[in-house]
N, C-alpha and C positions, 0 to 999 in steps of 0.2 A: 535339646528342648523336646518338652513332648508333646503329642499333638495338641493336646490341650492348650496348653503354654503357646503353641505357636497361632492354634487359632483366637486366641486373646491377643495377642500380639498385634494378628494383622485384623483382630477388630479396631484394637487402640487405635492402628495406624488408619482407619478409616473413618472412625472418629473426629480424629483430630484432623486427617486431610479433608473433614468435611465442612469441619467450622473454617477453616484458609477460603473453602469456595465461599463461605458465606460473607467474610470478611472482602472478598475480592466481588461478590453480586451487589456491593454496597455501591462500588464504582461504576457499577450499569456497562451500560454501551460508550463511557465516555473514553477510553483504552483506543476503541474502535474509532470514535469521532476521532479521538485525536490525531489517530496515524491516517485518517483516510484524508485529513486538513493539510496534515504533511506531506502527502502525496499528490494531493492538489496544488500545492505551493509550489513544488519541485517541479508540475508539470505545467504551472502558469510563469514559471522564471524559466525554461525552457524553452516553452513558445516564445517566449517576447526576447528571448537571446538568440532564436533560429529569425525572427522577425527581423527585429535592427538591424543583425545580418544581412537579410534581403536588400534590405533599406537600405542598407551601407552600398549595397552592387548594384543598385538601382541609381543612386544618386553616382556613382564613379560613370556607371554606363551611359547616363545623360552629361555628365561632364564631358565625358569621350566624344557626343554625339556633335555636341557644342562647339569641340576644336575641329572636328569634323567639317562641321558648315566655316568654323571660318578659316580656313586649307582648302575647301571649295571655292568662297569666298576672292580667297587669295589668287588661288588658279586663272577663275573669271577674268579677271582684271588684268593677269598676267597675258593668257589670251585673243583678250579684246583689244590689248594694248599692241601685238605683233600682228594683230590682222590690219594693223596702220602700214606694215614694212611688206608684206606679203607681196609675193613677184608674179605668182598666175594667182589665176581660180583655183586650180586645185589645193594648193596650201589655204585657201582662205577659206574654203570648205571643211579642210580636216581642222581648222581650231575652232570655226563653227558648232561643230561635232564634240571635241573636247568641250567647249563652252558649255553646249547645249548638256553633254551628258554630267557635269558638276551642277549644273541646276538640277539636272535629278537627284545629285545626290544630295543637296541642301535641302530637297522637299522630304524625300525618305526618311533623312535626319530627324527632322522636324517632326516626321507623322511618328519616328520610335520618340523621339521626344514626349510627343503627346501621349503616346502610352504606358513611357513610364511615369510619367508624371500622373498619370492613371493611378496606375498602380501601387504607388508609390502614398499617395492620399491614402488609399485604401487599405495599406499596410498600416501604415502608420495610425489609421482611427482604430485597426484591431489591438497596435500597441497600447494605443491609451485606454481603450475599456477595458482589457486585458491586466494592466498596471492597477484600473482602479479596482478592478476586480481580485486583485494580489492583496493590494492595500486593507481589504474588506475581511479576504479569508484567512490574513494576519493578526487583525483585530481580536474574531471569532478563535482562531489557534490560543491567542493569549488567554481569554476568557477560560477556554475549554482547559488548558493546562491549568490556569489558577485554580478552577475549579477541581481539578482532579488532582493536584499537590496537596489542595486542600482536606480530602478526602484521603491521601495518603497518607498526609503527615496524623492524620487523624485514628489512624487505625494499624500503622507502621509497626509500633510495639506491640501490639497482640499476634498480627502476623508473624513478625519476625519471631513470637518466642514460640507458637505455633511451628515453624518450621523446622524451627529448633529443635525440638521434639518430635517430627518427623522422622527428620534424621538419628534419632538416636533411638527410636525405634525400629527404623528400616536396619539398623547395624545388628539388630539381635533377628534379624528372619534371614532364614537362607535366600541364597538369589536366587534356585528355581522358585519357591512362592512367588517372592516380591517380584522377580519381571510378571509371574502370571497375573499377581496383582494388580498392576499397574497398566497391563494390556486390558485386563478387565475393566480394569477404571474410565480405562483411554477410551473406551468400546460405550458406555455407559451414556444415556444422555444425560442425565443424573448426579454422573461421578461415582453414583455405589456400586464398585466390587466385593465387599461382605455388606450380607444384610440378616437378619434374625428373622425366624420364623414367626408368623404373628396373621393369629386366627388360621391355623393351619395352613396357611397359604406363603407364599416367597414373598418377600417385605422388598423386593424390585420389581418383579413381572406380576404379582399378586394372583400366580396357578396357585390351585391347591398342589399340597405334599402328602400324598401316602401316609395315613400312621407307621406303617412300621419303620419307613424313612424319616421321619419323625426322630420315632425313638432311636434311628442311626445317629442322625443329630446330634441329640439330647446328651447321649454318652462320650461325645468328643473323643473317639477312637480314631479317626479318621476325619479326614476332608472331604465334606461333600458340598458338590457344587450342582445347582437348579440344573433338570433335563432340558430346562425351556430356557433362560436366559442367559446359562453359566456363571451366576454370581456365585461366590462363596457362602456356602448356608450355616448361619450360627442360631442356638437357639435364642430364648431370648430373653434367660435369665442371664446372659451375659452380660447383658446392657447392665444388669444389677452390680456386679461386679467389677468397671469399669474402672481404671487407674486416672485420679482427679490429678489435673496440675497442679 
């Protein structure tokens, strides 16, 4: 190819990769809502699965507490019952003691009791607002996808045949251009890495161009690319020239 040739080529290809952005600005921000919904969903069924969890050890650890007091419970009775048989003071002191220290741990019980049970409410209310708040940003997911299939399916065959033609012009430029092209693109807030000269100035960064860079231009001997933005410069009777779908 000759330079000519190839800087037509990677106008075509900028061209055409410009109407796909225009085709894909149709969809707006909804790409973005929809993955950030999805992210939220993943991290609202998350929490409420690291939750019932809790919940789950919370209610085992109060069940525990339970058999607890009554194995204290049992003790008591067991003890109170042999301070009937006892031969001095001294053994009737030491079940005393035993007695005495199973009431403490039936009160202990009781106070972890109360605090899972705490806690335990207050897990479980984050569960449910949690849920209804899953429920809501489910709803919203469905909306926002309807709305953006609807938009896709709307616009899907220009696209695709746009892309089409991407590709089959990306196959006629060599790969040192098109990666520079494509880093310049990537680089771009815009998306243009070629633009045409227009009122002497760069049709990206809008510096002026030197005339006699101009007329470097103009003769398509060479690739020249802006000192100031590094887009590719064509002039801008290319645009005239342009290969229709």
């Amino acid at each position: 190819m000759s330079v000519e040739e190839k800087l037509k080529a990677l106008y075509d290809l900028q061209r055409v990769a410009t109407e796909v952005d225009k085709i894909r600005t149709l969809r707006g921000e909804l790409p973005l809502e929809v993955q950030d919904l999805e992210d939220e969903i993943e991290g609202l069924e998350t929490r409420i699965s690291n939750y019932e969890n809790e919940v789950k050890a919370l209610n085992d650890s109060i069940n525990e507490k339970k058999n607890d007091i009554k194995e204290s419970g049992v003790l008591i009775k067991k003890y109170e019952a042999q301070q009937s048989n006892v031969r001095n003071n001294r053994e009737f002191d030491s079940l005393s003691k035993e007695t005495e220290f199973q009431k403490l741990e039936i009160e202990l019980s009781e106070k972890r009791i109360k605090e899972f049970t705490a806690d335990l409410a207050t897990k479980q209310g984050v569960i449910e607002s949690s849920k209804q708040l899953l429920g809501e940003r489910k709803g919203d997911l469905a909306a926002k996808k309807k709305e953006l299939d609807d938009i896709v399916s709307e616009t899907k065959n220009d696209e695709d045949k746009r892309i089409k033609k991407i590709g089959q012009i990306e196959d006629t430029i060599e790969e040192r251009l098109l990666t520079a092209f494509k880093r310049i693109r990537s680089n771009a807030i815009n998306g243009l890495a070629v633009v045409p000269v227009e009122r002497d100035a760069c049709g990206g960064c809008f510096n002026k161009i030197p005339p006699q860079r101009q007329l470097d231009i103009k003769s398509r001997k060479k690739i020249i690319v802006c000192e100031y933005c590094g887009r590719i410069l064509v002039d801008n009777e290319i645009d005239q020239e342009k290969v229709e779908d």
